[in-house]
ROLUM-766394 format. One record per residue (C-alpha): residue in one letter; x, y, z. Coordinates in steps of 0.2 Angstrom, whole numbers, plus 5000, padded with zeros to 4 digits. Each point is the difference from the previous one (the first is absolute). Layout:
aXYZ/...
END
This chain:
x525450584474/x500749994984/x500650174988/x499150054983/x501050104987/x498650114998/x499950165012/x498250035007/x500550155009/x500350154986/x502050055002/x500850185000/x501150044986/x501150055012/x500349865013/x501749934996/x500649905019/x499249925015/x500250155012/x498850094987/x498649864996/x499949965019/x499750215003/x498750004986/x499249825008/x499850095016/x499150154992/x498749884992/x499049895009/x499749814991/x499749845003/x501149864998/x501949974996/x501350064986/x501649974995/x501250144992/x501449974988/x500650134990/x498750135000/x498649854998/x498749985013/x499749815000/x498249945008/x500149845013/x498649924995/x498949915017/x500849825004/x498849874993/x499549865014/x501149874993/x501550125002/x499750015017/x500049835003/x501850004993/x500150175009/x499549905020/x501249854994/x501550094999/x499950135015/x499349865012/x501549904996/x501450135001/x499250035017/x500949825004/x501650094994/x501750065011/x499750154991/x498450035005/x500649975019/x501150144997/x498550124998/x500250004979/x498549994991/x499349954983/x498950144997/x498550004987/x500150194988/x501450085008/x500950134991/x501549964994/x501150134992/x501249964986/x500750174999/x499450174996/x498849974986/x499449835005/x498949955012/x499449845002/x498649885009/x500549795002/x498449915003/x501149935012/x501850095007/x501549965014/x500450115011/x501250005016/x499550075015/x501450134999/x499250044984/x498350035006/x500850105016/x500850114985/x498150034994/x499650085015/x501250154997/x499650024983/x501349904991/x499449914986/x500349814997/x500549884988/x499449804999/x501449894999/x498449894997/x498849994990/x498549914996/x498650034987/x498549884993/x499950034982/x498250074994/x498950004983/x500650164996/x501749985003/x501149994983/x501749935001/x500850164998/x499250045015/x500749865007/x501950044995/x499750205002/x499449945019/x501649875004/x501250114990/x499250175014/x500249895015/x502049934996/x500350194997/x499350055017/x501149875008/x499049845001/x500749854999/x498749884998/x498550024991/x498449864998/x498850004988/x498349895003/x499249954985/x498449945008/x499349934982/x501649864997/x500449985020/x501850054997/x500950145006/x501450054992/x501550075011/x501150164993/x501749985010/x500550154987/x498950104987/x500749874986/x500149835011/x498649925006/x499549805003/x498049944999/x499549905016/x498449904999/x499249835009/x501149935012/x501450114996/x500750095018/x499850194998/x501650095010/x499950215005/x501849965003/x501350105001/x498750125007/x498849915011/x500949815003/x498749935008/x498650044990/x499849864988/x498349894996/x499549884987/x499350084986/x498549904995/x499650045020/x499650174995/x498749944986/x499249875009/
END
């Protein structure tokens, strides 16, 4: 599910962190998922069929992973939190198993892993405002799927990233070693 910058649900004046937006969220009842950065509620717009299909790909094959042996999990919409006025939802996100113990009693997580498939909507400030919000949180990967030119394009950093396309091998090293594929496989 991919982010719009345009808010669908009308925003208080005075909601100014997470801990308050995630208050008011549970005082109204609504459909679907949001996003919030800096006093913006962001929609999640509803995963398109083809996304999925990118979406089944890549959590079927990081169940072949050691780090999915280990009980760590590559999870579709999972909160990640950047820090007290960011809030955001990967299509895709890593997290350990000691991590999603740490959910349990309330602790909040960040991905050290991301993954999002870019949408129509999306702008590529969207784009850099989303890598830049997931490196501040602590990631230290971030792929984005471009499902219109069959690249994705890896972020090692918010300002360094590398296009992989056709026969070139895709890596989630450091993070996850042993979750690499060919990426014209993900396309075909």
């Amino acid at each position: 599910m991919i982010a719009t910058s345009t808010p669908s649900l009308p925003l208080p004046a005075n909601l100014q962190n997470v801990d308050e937006f995630e208050q008011w969220q549970r005082q109204h009842i609504h459909e679907g998922s949001y996003e919030f950065v800096r006093g913006r509620i962001i929609e999640k717009k509803e995963m398109k069929q083809a996304e999925y299909l990118i979406l089944k790909f890549l959590t079927r094959l990081f169940a072949k992973t050691a780090a999915y042996e280990r009980g760590d999990e590559l999870t579709p919409e999972m909160d990640s939190y950047v820090d007290e006025t960011r809030k955001r939802r990967p299509d895709l996100a890593y997290f350990s198993l000691s991590q999603i113990q740490e959910t349990g009693k309330g602790i909040r997580q960040r991905t050290r892993f991301a993954i999002e498939i870019l949408s129509d909507s999306e702008s590529y400030q969207d784009v850099i405002d989303k890598v830049q919000d997931y490196f501040d949180g602590g990631a230290e990967l971030v792929w984005y799927v471009i499902p219109e030119s069959k690249k994705i394009y890896v972020y090692t950093s918010p300002d360094e990233s590398k296009a992989y396309k056709g026969t070139d091998v895709i890596s989630a090293a450091p993070v996850v070693p042993d979750f690499q594929f060919t990426v014209g496989n993900l396309f075909a």
